[in-house]
C-alpha positions as CSV (number, residue, x, y, z in Angstrom):
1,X,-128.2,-8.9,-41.3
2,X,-129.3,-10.9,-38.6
3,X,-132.3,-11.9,-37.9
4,X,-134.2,-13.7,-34.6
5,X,-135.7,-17.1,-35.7
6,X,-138.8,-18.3,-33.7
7,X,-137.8,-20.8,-31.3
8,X,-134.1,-19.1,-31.1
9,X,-132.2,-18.1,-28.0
10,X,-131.7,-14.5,-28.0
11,X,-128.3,-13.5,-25.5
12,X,-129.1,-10.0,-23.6
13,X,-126.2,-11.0,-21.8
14,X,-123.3,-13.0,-23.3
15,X,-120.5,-14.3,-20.7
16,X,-117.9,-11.3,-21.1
17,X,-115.2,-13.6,-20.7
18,X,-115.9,-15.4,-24.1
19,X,-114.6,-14.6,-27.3
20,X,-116.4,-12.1,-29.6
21,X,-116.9,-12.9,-33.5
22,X,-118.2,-10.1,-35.3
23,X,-121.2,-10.5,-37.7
24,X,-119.6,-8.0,-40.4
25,X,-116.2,-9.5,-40.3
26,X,-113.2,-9.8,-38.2
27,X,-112.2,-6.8,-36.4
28,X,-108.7,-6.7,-37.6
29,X,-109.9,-7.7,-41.4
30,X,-107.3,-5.5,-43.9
31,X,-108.6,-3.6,-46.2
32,X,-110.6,-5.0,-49.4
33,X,-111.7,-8.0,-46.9
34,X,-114.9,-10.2,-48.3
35,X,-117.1,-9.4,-46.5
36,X,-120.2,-11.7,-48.1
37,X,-118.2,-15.1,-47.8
38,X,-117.9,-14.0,-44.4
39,X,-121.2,-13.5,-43.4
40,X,-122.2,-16.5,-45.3
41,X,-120.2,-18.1,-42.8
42,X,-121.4,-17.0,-39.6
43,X,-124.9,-17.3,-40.7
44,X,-124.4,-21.4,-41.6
45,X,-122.8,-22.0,-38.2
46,X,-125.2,-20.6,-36.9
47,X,-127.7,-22.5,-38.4
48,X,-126.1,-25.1,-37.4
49,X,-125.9,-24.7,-33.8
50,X,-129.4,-23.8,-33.0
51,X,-129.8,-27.5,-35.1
52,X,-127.3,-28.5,-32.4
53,X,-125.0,-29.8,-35.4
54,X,-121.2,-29.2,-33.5
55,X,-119.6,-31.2,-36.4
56,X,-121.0,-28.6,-38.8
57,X,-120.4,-25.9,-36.8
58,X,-116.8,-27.1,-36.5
59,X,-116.4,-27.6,-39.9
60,X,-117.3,-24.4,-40.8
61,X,-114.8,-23.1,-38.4
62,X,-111.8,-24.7,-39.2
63,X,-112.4,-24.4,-43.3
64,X,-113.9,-21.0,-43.3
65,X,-114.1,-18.8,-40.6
66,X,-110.4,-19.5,-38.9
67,X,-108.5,-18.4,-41.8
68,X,-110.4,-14.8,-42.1
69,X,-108.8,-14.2,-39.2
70,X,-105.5,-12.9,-38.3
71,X,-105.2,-12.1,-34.6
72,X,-103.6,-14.9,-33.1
73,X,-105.3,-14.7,-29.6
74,X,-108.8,-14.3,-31.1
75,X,-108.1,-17.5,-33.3
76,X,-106.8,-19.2,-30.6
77,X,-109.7,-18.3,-28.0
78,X,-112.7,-19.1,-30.4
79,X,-110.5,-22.4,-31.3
80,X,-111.3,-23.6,-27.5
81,X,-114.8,-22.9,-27.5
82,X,-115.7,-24.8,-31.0
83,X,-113.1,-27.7,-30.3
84,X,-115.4,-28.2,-26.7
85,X,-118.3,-28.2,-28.5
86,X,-120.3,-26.7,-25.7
87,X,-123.6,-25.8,-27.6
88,X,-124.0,-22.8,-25.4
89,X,-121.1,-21.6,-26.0
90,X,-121.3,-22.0,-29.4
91,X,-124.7,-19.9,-29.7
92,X,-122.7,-17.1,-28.1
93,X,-120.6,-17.0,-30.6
94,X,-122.7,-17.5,-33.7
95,X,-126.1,-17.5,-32.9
């Protein structure tokens, strides 16, 4: 589960326009999906973007989290954000 962090930025309202990555897993995940690996995932990138490490959080994009998904346009739209590596936008996403 997730949990707010002293010092953390909490989002009561997230630009609607951005992508959405699920805490639980992808939206579209087929049955029997891990679901732990997963969440392991979100959780260290975002770790690493409240340390304001974008070369972690990229990293843990493109090895992990990309290939858990399967809808094209949702791959394609979170790839933007992370390849900017606009910190707020990145804490929308996994923060």
């Amino acid at each position: 589960m997730r949990t707010i962090q002293p010092e953390q930025v909490l989002w009561l309202t997230p630009d609607p326009g951005a992508p959405w990555v699920p805490y639980f897993g992808p939206d579209d995940a087929p049955a029997g999906f891990e679901q732990i690996p997963y969440q392991q995932a979100i959780e260290s990138a975002g770790k690493a973007v409240d340390a304001g490490d974008v070369d972690t959080v990229q990293a843990v994009w493109n090895d992990t989290l990309r290939g858990m998904f399967v809808n094209e346009n949702t791959i394609d739209a979170v790839q933007k954000v992370v390849d900017s590596g606009d910190l707020d936008a990145l804490r929308q996403l996994f923060s």
